[in-house]
N, C-alpha and C positions, 0 to 999 in steps of 0.2 A: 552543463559544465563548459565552460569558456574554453576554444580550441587555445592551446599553447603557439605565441607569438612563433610567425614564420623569422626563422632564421635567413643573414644576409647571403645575396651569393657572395662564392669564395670563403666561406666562414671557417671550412677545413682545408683551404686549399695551402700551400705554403708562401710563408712570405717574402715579398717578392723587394727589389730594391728600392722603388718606389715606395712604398710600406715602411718600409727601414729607414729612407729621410725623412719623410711625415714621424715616424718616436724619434728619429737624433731631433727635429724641428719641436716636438713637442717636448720632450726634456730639456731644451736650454729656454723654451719659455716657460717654463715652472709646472706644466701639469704632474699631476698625476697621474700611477700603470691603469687604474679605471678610465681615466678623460683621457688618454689614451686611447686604449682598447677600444670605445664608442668611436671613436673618431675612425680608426682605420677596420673596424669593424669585425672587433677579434674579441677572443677572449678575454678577460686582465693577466689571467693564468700563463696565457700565449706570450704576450708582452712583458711580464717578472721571467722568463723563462728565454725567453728572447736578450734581455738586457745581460742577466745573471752573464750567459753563455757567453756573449760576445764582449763584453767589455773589455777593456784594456788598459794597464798602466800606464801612466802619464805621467810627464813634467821632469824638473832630473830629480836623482836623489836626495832621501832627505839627509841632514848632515849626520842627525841622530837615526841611526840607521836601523833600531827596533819601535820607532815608532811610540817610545813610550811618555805616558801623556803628564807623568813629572818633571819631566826634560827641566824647564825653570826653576823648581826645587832642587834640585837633583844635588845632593850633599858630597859626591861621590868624584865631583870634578868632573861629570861624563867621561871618564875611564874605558865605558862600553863602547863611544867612536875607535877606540885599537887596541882594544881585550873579547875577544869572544869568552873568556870564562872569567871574566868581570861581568858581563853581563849577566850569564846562567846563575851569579851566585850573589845579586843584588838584589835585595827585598823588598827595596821601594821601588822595582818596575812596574807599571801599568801599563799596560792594552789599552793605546786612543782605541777612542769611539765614536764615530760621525755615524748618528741615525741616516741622513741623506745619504753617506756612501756607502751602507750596510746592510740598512732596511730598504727603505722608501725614499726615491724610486732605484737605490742601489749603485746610481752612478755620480758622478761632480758636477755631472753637464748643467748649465741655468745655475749653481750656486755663486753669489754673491760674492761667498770670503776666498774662494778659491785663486786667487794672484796670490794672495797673501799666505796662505794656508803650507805651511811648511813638512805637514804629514804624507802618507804616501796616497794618490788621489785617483780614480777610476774614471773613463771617459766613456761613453759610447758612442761610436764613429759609424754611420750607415756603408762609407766603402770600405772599412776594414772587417761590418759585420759581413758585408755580402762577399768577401772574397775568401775568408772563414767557411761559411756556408756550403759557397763551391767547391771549396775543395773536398770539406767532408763528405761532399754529395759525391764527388768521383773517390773518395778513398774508402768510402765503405760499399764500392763494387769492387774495389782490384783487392788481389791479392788473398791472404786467407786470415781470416779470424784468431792468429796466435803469434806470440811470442818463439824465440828463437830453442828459448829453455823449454816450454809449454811445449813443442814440438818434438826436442828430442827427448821429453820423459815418457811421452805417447809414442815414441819409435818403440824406447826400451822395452816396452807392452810387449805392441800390435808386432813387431818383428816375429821373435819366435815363437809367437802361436798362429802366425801366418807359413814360417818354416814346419809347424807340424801337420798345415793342411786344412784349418780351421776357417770357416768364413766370419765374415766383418761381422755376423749378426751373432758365433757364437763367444766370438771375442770381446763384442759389448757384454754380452749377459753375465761371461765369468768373472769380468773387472767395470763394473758399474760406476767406479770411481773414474771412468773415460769420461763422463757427462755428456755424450754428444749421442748424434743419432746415428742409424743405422746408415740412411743417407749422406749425411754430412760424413760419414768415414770413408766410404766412397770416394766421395766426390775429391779428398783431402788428397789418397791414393792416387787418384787417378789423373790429378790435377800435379802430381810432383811434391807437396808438402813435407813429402817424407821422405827425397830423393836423395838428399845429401845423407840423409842415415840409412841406406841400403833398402829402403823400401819403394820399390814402383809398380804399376798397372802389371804388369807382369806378377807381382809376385801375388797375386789375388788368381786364386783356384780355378775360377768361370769367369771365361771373356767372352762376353754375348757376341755369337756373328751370325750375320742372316745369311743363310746358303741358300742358294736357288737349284730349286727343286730341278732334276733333269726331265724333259718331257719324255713321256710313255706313251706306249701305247695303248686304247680301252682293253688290248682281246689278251694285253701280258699276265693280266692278272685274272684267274679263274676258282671262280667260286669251288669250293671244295666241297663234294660230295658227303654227308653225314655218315660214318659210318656206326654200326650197329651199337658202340659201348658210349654214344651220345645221346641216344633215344633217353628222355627224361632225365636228362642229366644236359640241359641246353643253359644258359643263363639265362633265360626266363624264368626255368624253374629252380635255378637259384634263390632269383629273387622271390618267388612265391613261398618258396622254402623258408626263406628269411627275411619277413615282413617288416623287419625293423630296418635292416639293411636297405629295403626297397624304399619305404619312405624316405631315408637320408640321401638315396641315390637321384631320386626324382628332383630331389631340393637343387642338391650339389651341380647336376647336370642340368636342369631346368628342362625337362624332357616329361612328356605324358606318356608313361607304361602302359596303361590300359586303359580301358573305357568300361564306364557304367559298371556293373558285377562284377568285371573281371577284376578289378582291382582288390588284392590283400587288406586284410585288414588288419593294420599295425596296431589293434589293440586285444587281437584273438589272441586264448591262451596256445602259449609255444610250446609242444610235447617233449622239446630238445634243447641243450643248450644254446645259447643264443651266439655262443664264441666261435669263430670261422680263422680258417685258413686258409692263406695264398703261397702257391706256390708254383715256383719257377726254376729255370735251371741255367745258368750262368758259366760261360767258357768260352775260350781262344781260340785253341787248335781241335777243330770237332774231329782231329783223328786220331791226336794221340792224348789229350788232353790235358790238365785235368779237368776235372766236371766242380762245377759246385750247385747245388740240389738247393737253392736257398727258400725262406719260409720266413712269413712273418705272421704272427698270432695277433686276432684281433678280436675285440676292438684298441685293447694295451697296445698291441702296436709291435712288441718285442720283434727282434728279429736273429734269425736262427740259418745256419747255414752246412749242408753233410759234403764231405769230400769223395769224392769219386775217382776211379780210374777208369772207367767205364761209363757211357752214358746209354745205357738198354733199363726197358723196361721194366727191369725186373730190379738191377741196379735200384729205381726211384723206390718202387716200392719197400725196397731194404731201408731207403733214406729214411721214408715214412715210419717203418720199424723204431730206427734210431732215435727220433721224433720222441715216439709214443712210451718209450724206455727210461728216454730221458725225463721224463715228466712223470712219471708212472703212472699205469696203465688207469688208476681211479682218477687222479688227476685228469690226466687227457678225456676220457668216454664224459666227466662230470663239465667241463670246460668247452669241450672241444663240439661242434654239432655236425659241420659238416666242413668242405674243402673246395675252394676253386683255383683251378687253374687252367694253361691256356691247353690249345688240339696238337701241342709234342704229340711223335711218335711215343716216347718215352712214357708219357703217360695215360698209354692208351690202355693200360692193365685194369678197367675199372671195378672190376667186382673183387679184384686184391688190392686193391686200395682200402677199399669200402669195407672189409670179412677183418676189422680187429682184432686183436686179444681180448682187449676189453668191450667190446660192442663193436656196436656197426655205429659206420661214421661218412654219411652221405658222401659223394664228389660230383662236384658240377667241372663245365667247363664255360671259359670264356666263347663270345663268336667268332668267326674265323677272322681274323686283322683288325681284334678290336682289345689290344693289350691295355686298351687305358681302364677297359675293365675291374682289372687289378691293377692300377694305378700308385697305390698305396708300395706295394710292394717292387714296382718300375723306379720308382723315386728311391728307395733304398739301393737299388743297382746302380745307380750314381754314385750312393756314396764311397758300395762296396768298390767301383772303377779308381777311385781314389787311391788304395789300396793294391787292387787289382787289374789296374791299366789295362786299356783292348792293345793289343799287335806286342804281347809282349810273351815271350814264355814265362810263365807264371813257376815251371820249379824252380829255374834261374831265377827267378827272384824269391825263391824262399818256400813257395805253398808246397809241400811234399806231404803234408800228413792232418788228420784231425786237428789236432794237438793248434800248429800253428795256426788253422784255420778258425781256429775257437780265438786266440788273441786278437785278429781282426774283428770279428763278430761283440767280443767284449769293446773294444775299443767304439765301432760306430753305434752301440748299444747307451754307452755312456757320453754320446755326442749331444749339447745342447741342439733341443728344435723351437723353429719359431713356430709350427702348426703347434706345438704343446704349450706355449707360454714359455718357452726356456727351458722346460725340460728335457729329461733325456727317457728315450725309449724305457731304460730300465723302472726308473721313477713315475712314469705314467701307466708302466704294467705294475707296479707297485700295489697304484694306485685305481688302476680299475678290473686288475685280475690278480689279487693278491694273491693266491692261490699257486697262478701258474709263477709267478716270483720267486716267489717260497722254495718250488720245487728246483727253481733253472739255483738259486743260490747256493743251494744243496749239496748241487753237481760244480761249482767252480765258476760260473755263473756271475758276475756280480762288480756292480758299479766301480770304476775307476775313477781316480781324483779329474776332476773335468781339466786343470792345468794339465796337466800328463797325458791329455787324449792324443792320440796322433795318428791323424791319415796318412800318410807316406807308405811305398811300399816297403820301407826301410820295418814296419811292424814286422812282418813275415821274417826277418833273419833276428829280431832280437829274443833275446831268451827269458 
């Protein structure tokens, strides 16, 4: 099989002005866009494409001023040179036609009848193509990709769902009809695009800043002793515990658990549900507080949060009560296998964690300063801070009771995510714990219009 002829150099390069007198020089000596193209070593495609774009009107006007190619018959007394609707409403008008200036090679240049030629005529000019060129080459860097109108119909959006706390990525997913990307809304914001209609970098929830770390010393930090309700209950045996978990953890982290034997095997049968929980405890003032006991159910995702006045041991354990109430007791023991979370004081009550109503339901703990552990449920503490701001008294702004603490929880519950495809927690626990779904909607539980989501701590006072 014969190799395919080497292409010239420059064959994709762009064309240069030189190039561009070589086609004006060859269209006023008659060639064609192919005899053309060979000569300057282009496409023909390049060169119809090249002419098309750059061409320009020429000569003065015509006196018949549509061009039409009865003009010498014309019964009408041409009328049309100083009636536009003598024109629109004359039957004998035709559309001249010059293959040369239409088709092939599309411009007037090299024709003959052209002095003579009283219709309207096209030229193409090598310095008027090249300074065309240039400019399109610096105006498609400056500036932004839109219209004056284009811009502020995209304020009327993106404004008040950025007023209710909503990021660019959950903004695209609920109005599709934005067409752009994640990026490019960014970049629109943060560029001023939308400054004149009250929208700037500021009004975007996360402003990345790099802080530098304060230096420490090695001996401030001291490993903590393991105390007795940790023995088999370490995050190793977490993961041993829940082999499925461990495989996804090894992937995500890119880390080797064990070696040789010791490694689980994510395909042995599970004696236990395979559903796990995280859980953590959320608060301001750790003296008079309040406390929030938060929990997210996985692998759904949902996430669930108890209120407190009190942050003691025994307190958590009540949360856990709450938990297991809300769900009922066959639900939870059928769903639920075991629990991790971090070495709180607070959770140190492990054998009353673990003694159910409805079974026993394992508790592991994370390692000591390794909260990315539970990770999953750290990232939801973001969202809940939206909400729940740090350095803020939290009943001043509204958290006093259950009740309100449940309208936040609904709210980032029914928040688009990009880890789900656009979903929202609600709709991914739907969809992979139907079960625990079923029960949370039961109880009052249950997705809210994604327009109507709102982060703001302004949730906590409405009714």
């Amino acid at each position: 099989m014969e190799r395919a002829a080497k292409k010239p150099i420059g064959y994709q390069k762009h064309i240069t002005y030189e190039l561009r007198e070589k086609i004006e020089a060859g269209l006023k000596s008659g060639l064609n866009k192919a005899q053309i193209a060979k000569t300057i070593h282009k496409d023909p495609t390049t060169v119809a494409k090249e002419i098309r774009n750059h061409r320009t009107p020429s000569g003065s006007p015509s006196k018949a001023p549509f061009d039409c190619a009865n003009y010498k018959k014309c019964t009408r007394g041409r009328e049309c040179r100083t009636s536009h609707e003598v024109f629109m409403e004359c039957t004998d008008y035709t559309l001249f036609k010059c293959n040369q200036r239409d088709r092939s090679p599309g411009v007037c240049n090299g024709c003959t009848k052209a002095p003579s030629c009283r219709f309207s005529k096209y030229y193409y000019r090598a310095d008027v193509a090249q300074r065309a060129y240039e400019y399109m080459l610096r105006d498609s860097r400056m500036g932004f990709n839109l219209t004056y109108s284009e811009a502020q119909w995209m304020a009327d959006i993106i404004k008040p769902e950025l007023e209710q706390g909503k990021s660019p990525y959950a903004i695209l997913n609920e109005h599709p009809e934005l067409k752009i990307s994640e990026k490019c809304l960014y970049n629109y914001i943060e560029q001023g695009a939308f400054e004149q209609f009250g929208i700037n970098s500021l009004a975007l929830r996360n402003q990345v800043k790099r802080r530098k770390m304060p230096k420490v010393r090695a001996n401030q930090y001291r490993k903590r002793k393991d105390s007795g309700y940790l023995t088999g209950r370490t995050f190793k045996d977490f993961l041993e515990y829940n082999p499925l978990v461990a495989a996804q953890y090894s992937i995500n982290h890119s880390v080797k658990l064990y070696d040789g034997a010791e490694r689980p095997d994510s395909e042995q049968a599970i004696d236990h549900p395979v559903g796990y929980i995280l859980m953590d405890t959320v608060y301001n003032d750790v003296s008079n507080g309040p406390f929030i006991q938060t929990f997210k159910i996985m692998p759904g995702g949902v996430f669930l949060a108890v209120y407190h006045d009190e942050k003691t041991a025994e307190e958590m354990v009540n949360g856990l009560d709450y938990i297991e109430k809300l769900l009922g007791p066959d639900v939870f023991i059928n769903n639920i296998g075991s629990i991790l979370t971090d070495r709180g004081s607070e959770f140190s009550l492990a054998d009353e964690f673990e003694d159910r109503e409805s079974g026993t339901c394992r508790i592991f703990y994370c390692d000591a300063m390794h909260s990315n552990q539970k990770g999953s449920l750290e990232n939801e503490h973001l969202v809940l801070r939206y909400i729940c701001p740090k350095k803020k008294d939290l009943r001043k702004l509204g958290l006093v009771s259950q009740e309100v603490l449940n309208r936040a929880v609904n709210n980032i519950n029914s928040y688009s995510r990009k880890l789900y495809g656009g979903r929202s927690l609600y709709e991914n626990t739907a969809f992979m714990m139907p079960e625990i779904y079923e029960a949370l909607k039961c109880k009052g539980y249950s997705q809210i219009d994604k327009d109507k989501v709102e982060l703001k701590p302004s949730v906590l006072k409405k009714k």
